[in-house]
C-alpha positions as CSV (number, residue, x, y, z in Angstrom):
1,X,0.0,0.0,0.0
2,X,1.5,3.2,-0.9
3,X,0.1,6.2,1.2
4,X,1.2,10.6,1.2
5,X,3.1,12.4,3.9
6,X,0.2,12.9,6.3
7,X,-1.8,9.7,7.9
8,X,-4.1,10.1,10.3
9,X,-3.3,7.5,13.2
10,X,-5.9,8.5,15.5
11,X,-8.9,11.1,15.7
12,X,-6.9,14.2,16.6
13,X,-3.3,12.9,15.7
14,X,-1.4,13.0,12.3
15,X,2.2,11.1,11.5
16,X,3.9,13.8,9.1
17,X,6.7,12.9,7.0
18,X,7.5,16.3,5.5
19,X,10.6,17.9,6.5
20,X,9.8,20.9,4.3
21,X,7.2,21.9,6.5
22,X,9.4,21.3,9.9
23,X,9.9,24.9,10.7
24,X,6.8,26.0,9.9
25,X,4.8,23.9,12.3
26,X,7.7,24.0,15.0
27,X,8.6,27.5,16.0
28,X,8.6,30.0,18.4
29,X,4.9,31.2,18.0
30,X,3.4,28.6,15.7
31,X,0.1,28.5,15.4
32,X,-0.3,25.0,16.1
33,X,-0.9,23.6,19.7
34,X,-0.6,19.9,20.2
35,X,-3.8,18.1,21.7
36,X,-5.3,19.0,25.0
37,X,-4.5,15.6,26.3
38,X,-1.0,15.8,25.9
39,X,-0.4,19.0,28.5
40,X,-3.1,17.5,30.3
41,X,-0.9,14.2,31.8
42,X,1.5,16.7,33.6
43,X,-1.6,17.7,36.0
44,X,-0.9,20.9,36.3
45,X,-4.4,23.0,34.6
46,X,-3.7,26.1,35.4
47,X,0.4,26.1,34.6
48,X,1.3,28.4,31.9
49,X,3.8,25.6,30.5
50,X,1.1,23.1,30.0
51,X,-1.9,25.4,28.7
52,X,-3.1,24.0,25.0
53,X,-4.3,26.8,24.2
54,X,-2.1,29.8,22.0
55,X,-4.0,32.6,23.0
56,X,-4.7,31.5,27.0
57,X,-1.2,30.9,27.2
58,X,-0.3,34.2,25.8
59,X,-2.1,35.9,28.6
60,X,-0.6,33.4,31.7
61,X,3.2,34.0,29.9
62,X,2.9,38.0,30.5
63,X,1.8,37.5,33.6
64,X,5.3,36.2,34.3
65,X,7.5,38.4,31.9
66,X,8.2,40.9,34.7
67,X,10.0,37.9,36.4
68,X,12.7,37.7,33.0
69,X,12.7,41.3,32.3
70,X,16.2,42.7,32.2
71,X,16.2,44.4,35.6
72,X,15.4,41.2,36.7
73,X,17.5,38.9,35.7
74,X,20.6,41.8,36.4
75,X,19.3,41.0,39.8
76,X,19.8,37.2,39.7
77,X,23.5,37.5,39.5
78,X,23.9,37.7,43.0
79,X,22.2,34.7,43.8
80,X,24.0,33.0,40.9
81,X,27.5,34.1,42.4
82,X,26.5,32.5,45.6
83,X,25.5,29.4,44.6
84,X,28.7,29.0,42.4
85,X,31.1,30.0,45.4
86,X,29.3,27.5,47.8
87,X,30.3,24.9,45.2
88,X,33.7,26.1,44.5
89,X,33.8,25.9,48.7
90,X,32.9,22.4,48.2
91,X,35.8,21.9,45.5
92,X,38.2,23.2,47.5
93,X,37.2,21.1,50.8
94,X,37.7,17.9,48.3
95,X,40.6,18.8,46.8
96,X,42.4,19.1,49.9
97,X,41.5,15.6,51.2
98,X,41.9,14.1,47.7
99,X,38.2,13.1,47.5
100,X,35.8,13.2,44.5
101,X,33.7,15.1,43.5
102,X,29.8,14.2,41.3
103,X,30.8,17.7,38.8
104,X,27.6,16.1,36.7
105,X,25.0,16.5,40.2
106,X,26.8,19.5,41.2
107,X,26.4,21.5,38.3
108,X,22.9,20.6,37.9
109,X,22.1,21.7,41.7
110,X,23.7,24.8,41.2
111,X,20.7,25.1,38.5
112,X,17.9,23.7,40.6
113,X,19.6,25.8,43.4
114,X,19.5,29.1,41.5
115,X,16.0,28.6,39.7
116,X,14.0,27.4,43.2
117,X,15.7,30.6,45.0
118,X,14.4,32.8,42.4
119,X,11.4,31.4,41.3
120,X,9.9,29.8,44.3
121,X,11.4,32.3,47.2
122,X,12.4,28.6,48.9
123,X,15.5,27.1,47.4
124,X,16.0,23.1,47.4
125,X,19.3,23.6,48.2
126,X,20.6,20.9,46.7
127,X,24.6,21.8,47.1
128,X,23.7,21.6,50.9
129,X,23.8,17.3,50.0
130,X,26.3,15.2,50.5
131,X,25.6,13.9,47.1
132,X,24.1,16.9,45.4
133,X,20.6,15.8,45.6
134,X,20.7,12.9,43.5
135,X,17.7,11.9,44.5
136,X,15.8,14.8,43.3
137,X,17.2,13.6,39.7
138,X,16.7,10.4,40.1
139,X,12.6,11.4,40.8
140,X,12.9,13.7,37.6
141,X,14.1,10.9,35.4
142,X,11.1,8.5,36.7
143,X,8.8,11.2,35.8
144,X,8.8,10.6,32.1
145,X,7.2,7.2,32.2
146,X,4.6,8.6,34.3
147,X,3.4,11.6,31.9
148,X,3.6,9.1,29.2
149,X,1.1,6.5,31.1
150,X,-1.4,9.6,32.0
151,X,-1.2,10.7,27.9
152,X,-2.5,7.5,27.2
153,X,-4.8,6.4,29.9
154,X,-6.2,10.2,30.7
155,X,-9.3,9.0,32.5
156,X,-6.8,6.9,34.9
157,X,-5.3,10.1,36.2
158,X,-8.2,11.5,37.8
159,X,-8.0,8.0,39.8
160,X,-4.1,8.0,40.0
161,X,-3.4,11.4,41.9
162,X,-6.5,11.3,44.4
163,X,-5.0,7.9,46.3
164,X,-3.4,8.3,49.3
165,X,0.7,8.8,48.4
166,X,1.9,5.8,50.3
167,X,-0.4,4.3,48.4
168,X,1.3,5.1,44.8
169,X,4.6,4.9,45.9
170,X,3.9,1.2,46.6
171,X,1.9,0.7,43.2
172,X,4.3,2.4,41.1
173,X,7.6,3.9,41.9
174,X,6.9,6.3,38.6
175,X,3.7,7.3,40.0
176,X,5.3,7.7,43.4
177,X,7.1,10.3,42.0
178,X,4.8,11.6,40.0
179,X,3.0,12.6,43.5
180,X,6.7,12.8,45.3
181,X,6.8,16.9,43.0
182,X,3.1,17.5,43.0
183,X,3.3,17.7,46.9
184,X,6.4,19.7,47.1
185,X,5.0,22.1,44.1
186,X,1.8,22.5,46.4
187,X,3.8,23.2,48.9
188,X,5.6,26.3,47.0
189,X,2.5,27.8,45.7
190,X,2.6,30.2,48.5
191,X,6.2,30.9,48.4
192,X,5.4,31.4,44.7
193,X,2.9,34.0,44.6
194,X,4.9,36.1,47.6
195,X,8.0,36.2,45.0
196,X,6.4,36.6,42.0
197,X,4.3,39.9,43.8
198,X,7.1,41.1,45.6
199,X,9.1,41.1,42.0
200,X,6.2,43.0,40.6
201,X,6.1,46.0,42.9
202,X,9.7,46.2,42.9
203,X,10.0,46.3,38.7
């Protein structure tokens, strides 16, 4: 059977073999969104990074453009600075008992580091670890799996994230996870809003 570039493989999902067209559908601004259903599985309905939408997520993106404006992130070098000299401490405390150091972990905490300080007003703190939080990556990388399962079983999620947490961690160490962030997001909400307003008044 010999078929075009475009098949349909389900009702709202094409397979496109047309690299031509590439950049037009994939760019900063396209005009098209993917399907509800797949920013739905991260759980998060009211996140600007997960809204389906182009013109809804237009409105929650300005809402936070005061945060990356260039005052702001002038402002961010200070807390960037710190977090690099608490790891170069770190370096230098290793060095000088000839013990190793995870550069791979510590770089990345640095980034969670600087991004939760800033963003959430609470910072992970991350470089504090003896191992840098490894953890915390591990629970990112077994995060994938879960958002894939959700994208395909939607009506499962509803189900999924209203079990008690001990609960999931036994059933599935991906939706363990899963659950493991959504509680420690909740639990930043507040520290959220209090930056992101106390960034506002000061721009």
């Amino acid at each position: 059977m010999k078929t075009g570039p475009v098949i349909r493989i389900a009702p709202d999902e094409i397979h496109l073999s047309d690299p031509e067209n590439y950049e037009k559908i994939y760019h900063t601004g396209s005009k098209f969104s993917k399907s509800p259903g797949f920013y739905s599985a991260f759980g998060y309905g009211t996140a600007a990074f997960s809204t389906p939408s182009n013109e809804l997520h237009r409105v929650r993106r300005a809402a936070l453009n005061p945060l990356f404006s260039r005052r702001r992130v002038l402002d961010l070098e200070d807390v960037v600075q710190s977090k690099v000299a608490k790891l170069d401490h770190r370096l230098s405390v290793a060095a000088s008992g000839g013990a190793a150091v995870d550069l791979h972990h510590a770089l990345r905490a640095i980034s969670v580091d600087t991004i939760t300080d800033y963003g959430f007003g609470s910072c992970y703190n991350l470089l504090d670890h003896d191992d840098f939080g490894t953890q915390f990556f591990a629970t990112m990388r077994e995060l994938g799996p879960a958002v894939w399962f959700f994208q395909q079983w939607p009506l499962l999620q509803t189900l999924a994230l209203n079990i008690p947490p001990w609960l999931a961690r036994a059933l599935s160490k991906n939706l363990g996870s899963f659950m493991q962030l959504q509680e420690v997001q909740d639990s930043n909400l507040i520290g959220v809003f209090s930056n992101f307003c106390r960034n506002v008044v000061s721009t």
